[in-house]
MARBA-3410 file (N, C-alpha, C, O; in Angstrom, 1 decimal):
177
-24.9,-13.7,14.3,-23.7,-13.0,13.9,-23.4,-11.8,14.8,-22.3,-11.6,15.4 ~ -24.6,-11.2,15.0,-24.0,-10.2,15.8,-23.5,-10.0,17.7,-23.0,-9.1,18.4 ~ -24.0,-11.5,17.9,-23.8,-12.1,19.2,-22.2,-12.4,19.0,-21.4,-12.4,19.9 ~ -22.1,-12.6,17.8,-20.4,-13.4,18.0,-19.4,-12.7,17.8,-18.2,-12.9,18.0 ~ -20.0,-11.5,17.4,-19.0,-10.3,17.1,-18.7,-9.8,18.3,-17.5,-9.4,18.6
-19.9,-9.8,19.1,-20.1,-8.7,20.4,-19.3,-9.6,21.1,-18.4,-9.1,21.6 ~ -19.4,-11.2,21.4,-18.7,-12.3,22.3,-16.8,-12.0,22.1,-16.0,-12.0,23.0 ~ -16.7,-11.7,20.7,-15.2,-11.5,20.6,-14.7,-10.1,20.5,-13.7,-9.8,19.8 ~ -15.3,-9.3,21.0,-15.2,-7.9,20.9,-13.6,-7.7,21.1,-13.0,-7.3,20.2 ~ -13.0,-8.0,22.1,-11.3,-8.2,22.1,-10.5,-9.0,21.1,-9.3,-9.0,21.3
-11.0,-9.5,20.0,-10.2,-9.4,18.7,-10.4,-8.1,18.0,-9.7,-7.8,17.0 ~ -11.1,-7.6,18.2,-10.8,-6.1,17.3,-10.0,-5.2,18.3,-8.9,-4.7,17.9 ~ -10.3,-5.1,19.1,-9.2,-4.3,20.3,-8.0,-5.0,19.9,-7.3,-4.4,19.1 ~ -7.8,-6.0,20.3,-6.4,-6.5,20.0,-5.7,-6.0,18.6,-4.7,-5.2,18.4 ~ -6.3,-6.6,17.7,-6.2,-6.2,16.2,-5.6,-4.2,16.0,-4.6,-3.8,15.5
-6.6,-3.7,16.6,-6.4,-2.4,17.0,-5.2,-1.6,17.7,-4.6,-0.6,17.6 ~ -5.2,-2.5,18.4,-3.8,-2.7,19.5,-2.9,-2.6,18.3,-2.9,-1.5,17.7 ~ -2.3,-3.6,17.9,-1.1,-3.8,16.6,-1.4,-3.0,16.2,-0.7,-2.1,16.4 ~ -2.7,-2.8,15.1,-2.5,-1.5,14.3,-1.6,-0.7,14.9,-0.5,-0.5,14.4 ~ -2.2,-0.3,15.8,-1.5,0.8,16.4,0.0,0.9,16.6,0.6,1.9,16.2
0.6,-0.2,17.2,1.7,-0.5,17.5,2.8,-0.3,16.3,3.9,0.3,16.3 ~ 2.1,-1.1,15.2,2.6,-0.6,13.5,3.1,0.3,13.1,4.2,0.7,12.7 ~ 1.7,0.9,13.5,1.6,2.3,12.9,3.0,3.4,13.2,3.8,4.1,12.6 ~ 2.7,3.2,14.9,4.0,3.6,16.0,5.2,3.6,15.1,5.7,4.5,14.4 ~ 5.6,2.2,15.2,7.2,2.0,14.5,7.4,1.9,12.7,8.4,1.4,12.3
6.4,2.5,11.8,6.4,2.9,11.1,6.7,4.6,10.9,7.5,5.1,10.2 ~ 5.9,5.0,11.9,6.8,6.3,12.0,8.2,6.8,12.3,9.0,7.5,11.7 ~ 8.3,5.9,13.5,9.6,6.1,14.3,10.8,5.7,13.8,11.9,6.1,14.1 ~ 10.5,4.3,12.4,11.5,3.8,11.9,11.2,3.0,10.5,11.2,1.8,10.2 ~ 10.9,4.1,9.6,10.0,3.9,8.4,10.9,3.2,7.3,10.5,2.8,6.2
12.1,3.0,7.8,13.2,2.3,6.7,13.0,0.9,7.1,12.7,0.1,6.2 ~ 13.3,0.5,8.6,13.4,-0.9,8.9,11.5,-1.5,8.3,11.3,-2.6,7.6 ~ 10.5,-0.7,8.7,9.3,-1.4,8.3,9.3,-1.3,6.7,8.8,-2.3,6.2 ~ 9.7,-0.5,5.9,9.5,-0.7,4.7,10.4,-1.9,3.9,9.9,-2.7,3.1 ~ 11.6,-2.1,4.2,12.2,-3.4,4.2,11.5,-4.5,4.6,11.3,-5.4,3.8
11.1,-4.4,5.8,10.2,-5.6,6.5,9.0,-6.0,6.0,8.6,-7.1,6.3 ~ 8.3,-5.1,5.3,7.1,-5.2,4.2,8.0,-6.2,2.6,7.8,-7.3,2.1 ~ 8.6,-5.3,2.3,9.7,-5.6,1.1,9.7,-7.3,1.3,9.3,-8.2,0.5 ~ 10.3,-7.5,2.3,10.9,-9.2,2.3,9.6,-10.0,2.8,9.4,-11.2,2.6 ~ 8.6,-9.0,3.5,7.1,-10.2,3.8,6.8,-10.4,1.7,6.8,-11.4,1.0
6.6,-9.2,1.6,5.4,-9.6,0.0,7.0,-10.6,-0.9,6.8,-11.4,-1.8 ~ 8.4,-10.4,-0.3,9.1,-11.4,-1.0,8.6,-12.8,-0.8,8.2,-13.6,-1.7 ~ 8.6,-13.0,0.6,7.9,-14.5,1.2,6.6,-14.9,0.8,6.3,-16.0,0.4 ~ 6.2,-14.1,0.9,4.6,-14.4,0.0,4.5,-14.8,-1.2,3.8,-15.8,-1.5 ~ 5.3,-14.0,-2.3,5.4,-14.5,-3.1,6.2,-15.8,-3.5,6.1,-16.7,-4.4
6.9,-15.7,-2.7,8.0,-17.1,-3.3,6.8,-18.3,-2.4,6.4,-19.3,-2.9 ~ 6.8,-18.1,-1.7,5.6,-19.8,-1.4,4.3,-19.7,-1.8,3.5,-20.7,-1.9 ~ 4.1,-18.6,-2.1,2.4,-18.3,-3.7,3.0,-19.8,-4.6,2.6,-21.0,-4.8 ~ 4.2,-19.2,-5.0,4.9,-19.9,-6.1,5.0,-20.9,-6.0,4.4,-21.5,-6.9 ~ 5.7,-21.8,-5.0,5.5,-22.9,-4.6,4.4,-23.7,-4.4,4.4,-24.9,-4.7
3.2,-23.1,-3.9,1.7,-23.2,-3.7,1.4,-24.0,-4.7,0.9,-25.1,-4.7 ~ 1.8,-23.0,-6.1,0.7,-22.9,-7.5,2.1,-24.2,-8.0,1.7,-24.9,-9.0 ~ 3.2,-24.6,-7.7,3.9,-25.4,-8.3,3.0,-26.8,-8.3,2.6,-27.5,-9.1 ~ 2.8,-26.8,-6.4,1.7,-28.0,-6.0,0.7,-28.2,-6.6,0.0,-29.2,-6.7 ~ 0.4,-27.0,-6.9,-0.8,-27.1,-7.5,-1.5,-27.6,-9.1,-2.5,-28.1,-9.5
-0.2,-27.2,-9.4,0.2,-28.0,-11.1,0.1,-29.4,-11.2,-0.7,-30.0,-11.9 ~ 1.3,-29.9,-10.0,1.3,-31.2,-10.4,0.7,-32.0,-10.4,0.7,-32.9,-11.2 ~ -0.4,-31.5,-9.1,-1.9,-32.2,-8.8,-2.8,-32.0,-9.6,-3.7,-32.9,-9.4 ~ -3.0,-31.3,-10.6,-4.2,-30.8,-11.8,-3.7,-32.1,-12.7,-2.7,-32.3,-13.3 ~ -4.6,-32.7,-12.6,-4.9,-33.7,-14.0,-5.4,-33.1,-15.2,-5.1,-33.4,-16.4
-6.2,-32.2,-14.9,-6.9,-31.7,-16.2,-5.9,-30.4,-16.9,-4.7,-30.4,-16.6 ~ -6.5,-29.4,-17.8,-5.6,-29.2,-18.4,-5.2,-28.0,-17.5,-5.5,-28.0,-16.3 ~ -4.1,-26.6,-18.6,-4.0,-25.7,-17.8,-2.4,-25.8,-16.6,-2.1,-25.1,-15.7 ~ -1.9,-26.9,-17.0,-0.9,-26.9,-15.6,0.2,-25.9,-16.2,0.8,-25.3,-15.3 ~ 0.5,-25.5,-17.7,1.2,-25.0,-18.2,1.3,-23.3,-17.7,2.3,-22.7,-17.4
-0.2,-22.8,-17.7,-0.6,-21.2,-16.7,0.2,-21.5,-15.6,1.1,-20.7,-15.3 ~ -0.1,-22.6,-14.8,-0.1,-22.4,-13.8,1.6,-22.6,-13.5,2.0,-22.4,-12.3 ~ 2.3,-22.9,-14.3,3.7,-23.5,-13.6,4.7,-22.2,-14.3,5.9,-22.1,-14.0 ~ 4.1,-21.1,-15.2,4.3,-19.8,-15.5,4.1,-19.2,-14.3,5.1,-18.9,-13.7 ~ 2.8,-19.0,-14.0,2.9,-18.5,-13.0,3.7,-18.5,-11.7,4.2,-17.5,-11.1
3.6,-19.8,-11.4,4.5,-20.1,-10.1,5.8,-19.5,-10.2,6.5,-18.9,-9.3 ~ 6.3,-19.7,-12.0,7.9,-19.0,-11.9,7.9,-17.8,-11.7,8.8,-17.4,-11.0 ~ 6.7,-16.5,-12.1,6.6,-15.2,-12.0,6.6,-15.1,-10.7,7.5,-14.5,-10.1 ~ 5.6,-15.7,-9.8,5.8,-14.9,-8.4,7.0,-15.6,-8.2,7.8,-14.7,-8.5 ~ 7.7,-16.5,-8.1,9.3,-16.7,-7.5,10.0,-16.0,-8.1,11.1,-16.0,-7.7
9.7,-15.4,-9.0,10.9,-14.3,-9.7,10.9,-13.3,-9.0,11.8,-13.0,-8.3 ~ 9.5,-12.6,-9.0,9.5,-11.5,-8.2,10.0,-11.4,-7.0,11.0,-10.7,-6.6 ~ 9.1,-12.7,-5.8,9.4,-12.5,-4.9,11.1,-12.6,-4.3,11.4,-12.0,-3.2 ~ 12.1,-13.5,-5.4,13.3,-13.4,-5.1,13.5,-12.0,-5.3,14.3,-11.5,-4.5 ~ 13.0,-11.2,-6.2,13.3,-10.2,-6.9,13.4,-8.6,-5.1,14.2,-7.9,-4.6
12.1,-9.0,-4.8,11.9,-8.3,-3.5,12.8,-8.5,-2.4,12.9,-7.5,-1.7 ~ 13.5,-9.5,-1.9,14.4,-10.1,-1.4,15.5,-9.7,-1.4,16.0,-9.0,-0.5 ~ 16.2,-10.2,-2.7,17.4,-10.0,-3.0,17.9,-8.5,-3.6,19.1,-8.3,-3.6 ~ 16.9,-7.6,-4.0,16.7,-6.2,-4.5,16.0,-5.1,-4.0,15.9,-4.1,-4.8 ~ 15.5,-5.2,-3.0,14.5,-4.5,-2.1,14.9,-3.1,-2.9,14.4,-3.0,-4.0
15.7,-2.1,-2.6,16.5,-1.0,-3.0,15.9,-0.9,-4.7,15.2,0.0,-5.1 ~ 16.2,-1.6,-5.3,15.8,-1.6,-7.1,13.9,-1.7,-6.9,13.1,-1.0,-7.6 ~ 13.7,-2.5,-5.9,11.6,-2.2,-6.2,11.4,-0.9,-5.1,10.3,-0.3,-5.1 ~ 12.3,-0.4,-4.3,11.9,0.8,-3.8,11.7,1.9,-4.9,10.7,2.5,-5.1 ~ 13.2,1.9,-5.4,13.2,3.3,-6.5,12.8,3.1,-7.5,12.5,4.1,-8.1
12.4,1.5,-8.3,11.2,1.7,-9.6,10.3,1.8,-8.8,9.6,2.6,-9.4 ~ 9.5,1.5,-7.5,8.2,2.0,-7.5,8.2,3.5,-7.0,7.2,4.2,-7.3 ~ 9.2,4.0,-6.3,9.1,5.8,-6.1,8.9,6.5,-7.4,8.0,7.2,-7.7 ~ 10.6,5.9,-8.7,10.4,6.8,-9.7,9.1,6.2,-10.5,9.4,6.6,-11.6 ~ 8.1,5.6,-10.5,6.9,5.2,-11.2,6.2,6.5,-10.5,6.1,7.5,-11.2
5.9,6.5,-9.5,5.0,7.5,-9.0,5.2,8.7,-9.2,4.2,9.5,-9.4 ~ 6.7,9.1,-9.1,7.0,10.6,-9.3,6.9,10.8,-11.1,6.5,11.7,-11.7 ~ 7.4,9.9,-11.5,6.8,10.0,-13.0,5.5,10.4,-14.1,5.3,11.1,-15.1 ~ 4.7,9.3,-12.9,3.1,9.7,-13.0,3.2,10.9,-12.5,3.1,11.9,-13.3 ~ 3.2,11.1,-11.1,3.0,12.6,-10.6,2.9,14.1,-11.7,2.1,14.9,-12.0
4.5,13.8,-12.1,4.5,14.5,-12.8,3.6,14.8,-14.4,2.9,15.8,-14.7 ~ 3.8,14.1,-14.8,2.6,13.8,-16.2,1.1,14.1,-15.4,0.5,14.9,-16.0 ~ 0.7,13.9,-14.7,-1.0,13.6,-13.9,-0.7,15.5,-14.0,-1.5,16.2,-14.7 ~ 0.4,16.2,-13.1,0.2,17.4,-12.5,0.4,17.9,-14.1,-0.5,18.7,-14.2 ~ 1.0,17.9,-15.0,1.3,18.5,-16.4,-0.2,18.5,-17.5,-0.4,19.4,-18.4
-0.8,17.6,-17.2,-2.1,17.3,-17.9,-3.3,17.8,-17.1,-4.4,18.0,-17.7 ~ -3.4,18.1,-15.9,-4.3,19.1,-14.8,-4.4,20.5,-15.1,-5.4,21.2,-15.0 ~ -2.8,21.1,-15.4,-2.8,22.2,-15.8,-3.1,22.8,-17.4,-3.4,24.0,-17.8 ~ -3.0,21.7,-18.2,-3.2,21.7,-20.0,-4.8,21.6,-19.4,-5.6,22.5,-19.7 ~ -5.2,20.7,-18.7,-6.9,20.9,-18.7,-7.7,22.1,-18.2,-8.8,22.6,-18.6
-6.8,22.4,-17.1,-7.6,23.6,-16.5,-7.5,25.2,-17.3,-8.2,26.2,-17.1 ~ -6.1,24.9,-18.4,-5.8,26.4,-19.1,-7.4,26.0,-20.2,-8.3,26.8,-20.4 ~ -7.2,24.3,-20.9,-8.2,24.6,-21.7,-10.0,25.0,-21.0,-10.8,25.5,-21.8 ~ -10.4,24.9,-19.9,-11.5,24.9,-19.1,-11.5,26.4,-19.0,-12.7,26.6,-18.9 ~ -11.0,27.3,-18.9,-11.0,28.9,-18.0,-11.5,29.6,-18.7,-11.2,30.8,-18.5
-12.4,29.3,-19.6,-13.4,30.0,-20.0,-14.9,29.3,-19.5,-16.0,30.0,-19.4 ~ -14.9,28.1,-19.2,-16.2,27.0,-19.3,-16.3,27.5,-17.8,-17.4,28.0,-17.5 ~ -15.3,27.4,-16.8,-15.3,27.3,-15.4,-14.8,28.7,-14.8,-14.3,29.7,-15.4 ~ -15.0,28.5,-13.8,-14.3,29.5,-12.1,-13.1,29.2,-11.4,-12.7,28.0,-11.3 ~ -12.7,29.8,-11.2,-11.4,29.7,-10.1,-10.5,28.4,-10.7,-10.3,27.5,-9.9
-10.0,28.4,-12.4,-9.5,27.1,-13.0,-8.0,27.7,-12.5,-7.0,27.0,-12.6 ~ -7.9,29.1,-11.8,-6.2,28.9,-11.2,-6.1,27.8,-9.7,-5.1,27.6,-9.1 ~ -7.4,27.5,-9.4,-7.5,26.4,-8.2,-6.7,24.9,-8.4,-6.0,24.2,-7.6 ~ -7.1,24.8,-10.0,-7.2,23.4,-10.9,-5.7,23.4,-10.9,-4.9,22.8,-10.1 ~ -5.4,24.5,-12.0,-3.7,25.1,-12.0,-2.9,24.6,-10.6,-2.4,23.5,-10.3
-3.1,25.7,-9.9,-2.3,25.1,-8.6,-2.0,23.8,-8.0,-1.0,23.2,-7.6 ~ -3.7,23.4,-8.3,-3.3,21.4,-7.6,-2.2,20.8,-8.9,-1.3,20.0,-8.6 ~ -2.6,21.3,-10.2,-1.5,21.1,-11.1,-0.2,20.8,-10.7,0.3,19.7,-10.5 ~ 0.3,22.1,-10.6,1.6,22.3,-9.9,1.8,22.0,-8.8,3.0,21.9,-8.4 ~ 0.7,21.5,-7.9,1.6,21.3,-6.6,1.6,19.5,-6.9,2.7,19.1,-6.5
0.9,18.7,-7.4,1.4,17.3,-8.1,2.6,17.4,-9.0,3.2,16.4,-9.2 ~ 3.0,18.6,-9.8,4.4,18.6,-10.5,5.3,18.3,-9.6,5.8,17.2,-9.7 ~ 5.7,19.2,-8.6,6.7,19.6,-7.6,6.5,18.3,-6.3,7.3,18.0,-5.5 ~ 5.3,17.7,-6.4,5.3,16.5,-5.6,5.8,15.1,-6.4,6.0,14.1,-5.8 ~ 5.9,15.1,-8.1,7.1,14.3,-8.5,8.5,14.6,-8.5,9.4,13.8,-8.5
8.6,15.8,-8.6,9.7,16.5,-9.0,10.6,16.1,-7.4,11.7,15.7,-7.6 ~ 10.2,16.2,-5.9,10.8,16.0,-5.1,10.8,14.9,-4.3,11.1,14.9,-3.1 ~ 10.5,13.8,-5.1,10.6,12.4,-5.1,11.8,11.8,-5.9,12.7,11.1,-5.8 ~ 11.3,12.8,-7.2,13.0,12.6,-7.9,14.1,12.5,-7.3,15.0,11.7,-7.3 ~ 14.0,14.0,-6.4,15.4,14.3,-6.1,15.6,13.6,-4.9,16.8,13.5,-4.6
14.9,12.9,-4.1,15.5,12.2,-2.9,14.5,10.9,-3.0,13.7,10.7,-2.1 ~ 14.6,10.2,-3.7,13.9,8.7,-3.7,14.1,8.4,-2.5,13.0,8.4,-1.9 ~ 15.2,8.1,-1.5,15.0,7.7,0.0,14.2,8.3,0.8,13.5,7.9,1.7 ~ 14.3,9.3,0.3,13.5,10.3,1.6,11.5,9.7,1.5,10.6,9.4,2.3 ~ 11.8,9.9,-0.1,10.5,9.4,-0.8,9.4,8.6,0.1,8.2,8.8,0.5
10.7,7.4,0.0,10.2,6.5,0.4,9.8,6.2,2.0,8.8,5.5,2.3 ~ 10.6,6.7,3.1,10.5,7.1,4.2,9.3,7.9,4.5,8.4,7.5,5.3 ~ 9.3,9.2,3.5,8.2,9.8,3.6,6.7,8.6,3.6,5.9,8.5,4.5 ~ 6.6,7.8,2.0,5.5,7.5,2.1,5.2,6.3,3.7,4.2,6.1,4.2 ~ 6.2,5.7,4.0,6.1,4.7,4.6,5.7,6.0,6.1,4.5,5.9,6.4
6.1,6.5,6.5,5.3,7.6,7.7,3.9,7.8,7.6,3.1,7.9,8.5 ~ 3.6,8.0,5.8,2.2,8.2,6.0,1.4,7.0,5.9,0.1,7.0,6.0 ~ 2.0,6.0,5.8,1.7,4.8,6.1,1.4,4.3,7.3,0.6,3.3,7.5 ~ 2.2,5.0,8.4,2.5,4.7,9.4,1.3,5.6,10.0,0.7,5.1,11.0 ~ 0.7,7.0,9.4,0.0,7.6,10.3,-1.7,7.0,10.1,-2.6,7.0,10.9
-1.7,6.6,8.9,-2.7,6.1,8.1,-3.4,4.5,9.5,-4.4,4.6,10.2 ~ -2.4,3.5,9.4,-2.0,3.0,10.2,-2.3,3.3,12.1,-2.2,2.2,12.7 ~ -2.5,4.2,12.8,-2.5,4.7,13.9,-4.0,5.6,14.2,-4.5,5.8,15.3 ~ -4.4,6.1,12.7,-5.9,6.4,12.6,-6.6,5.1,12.8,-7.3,4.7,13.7 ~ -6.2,4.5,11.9,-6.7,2.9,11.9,-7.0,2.1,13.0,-8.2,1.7,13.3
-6.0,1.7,13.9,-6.0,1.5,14.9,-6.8,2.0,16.1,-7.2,1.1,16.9 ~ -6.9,3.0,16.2,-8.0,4.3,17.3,-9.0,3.8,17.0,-9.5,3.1,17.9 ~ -9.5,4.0,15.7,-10.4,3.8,15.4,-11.3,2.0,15.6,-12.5,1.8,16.0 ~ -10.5,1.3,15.3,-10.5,-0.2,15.5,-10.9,-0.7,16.9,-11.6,-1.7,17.0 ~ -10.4,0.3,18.0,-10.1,-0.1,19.1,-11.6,0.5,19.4,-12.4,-0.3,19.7
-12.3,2.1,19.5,-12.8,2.8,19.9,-14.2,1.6,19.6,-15.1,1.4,20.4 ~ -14.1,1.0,18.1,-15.4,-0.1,17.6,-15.6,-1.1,18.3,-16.7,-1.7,18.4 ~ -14.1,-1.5,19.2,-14.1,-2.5,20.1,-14.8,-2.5,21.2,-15.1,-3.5,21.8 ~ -15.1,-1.4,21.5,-15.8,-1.0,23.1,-17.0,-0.2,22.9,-17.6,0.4,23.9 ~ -17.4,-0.3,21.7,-19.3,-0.2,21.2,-19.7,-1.1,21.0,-21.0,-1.3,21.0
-18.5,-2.5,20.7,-20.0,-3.7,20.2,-19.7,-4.5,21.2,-20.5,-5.3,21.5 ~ -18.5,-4.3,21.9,-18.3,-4.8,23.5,-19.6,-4.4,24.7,-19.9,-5.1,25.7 ~ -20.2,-3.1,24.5,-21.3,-2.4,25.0,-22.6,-2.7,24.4,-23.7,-2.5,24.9 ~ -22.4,-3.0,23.3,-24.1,-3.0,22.3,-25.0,-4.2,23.4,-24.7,-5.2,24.1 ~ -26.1,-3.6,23.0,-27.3,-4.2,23.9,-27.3,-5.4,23.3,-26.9,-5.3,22.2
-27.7,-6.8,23.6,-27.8,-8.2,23.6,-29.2,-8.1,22.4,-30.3,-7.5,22.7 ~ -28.8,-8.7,21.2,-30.1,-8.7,20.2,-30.7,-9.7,20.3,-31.7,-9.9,19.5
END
């Protein structure tokens, strides 16, 4: 194993490479890649769907019933991602800033009830509020939101890559086992 890792050490460079490249135009242009994610998990899912249709028909035994449900749900969705990209952006932004909010509202009900048990529970408080105000300004600009998370996606993405590449030229180097 570890011969064949070291022999293809330029598929993780490579791999790394893209990361990186991703990463890049995620930053640079975090609308067109989040769209372009939007319509891949659409395509994925609409031929998942199709997959599991084949897959019905071929099952002799029982169970084809799950399975031809299923197939309709991911083609629902996936047309759903497709044809609505905009509607699963802002239900999944306002999901999160929703949670946000509730998660940062219940941090601070915990930390008022804790400030006698604990120390510095205005530390607790604070992260409270600053998860309040980090749904609260997702609210007010879901685009931006989403832009935003897709950058940190993008920076996430470009660590990844460095990183990827830097592994590529240690097992490219590692001594012959």
């Amino acid at each position: 194993m570890p011969e064949s890792i070291q022999k293809h050490w330029w598929v993780l460079t490579l791999r790394g490479i893209l990361t990186l490249i991703f990463g890049i135009f995620a930053i640079l242009s975090p609308g067109i890649v989040l769209l372009s994610l939007l319509f891949y998990f659409g395509f994925v899912a609409i031929f998942s769907g199709i997959f599991l249709i084949i897959e019905a028909v071929g099952n002799k035994n029982g169970g084809r019933g799950f399975k031809f449900l299923e197939a309709i749900v991911y083609i629902l969705f996936g047309i759903l991602f497709i044809v609505k990209p905009g509607f699963i952006i802002s239900f999944t932004l306002y999901f999160i800033a929703f949670w946000a909010i509730m998660a940062g509202v219940f941090q601070i009900i915990h930390a008022i009830k804790l400030r006698k048990v604990i120390e510095n529970e205005l530390l607790y408080i604070l992260n409270g509020v600053i998860t309040v105000i980090f749904g609260i300004m997702i609210l007010a600009n879901v685009v931006a939101g989403a832009q935003a998370l897709t950058m940190l996606f993008g920076i996430f993405a470009i660590i990844s890559g460095i990183l990827m590449i830097i592994l590529s030229f240690k097992v490219k180097n590692l001594k012959k086992v």
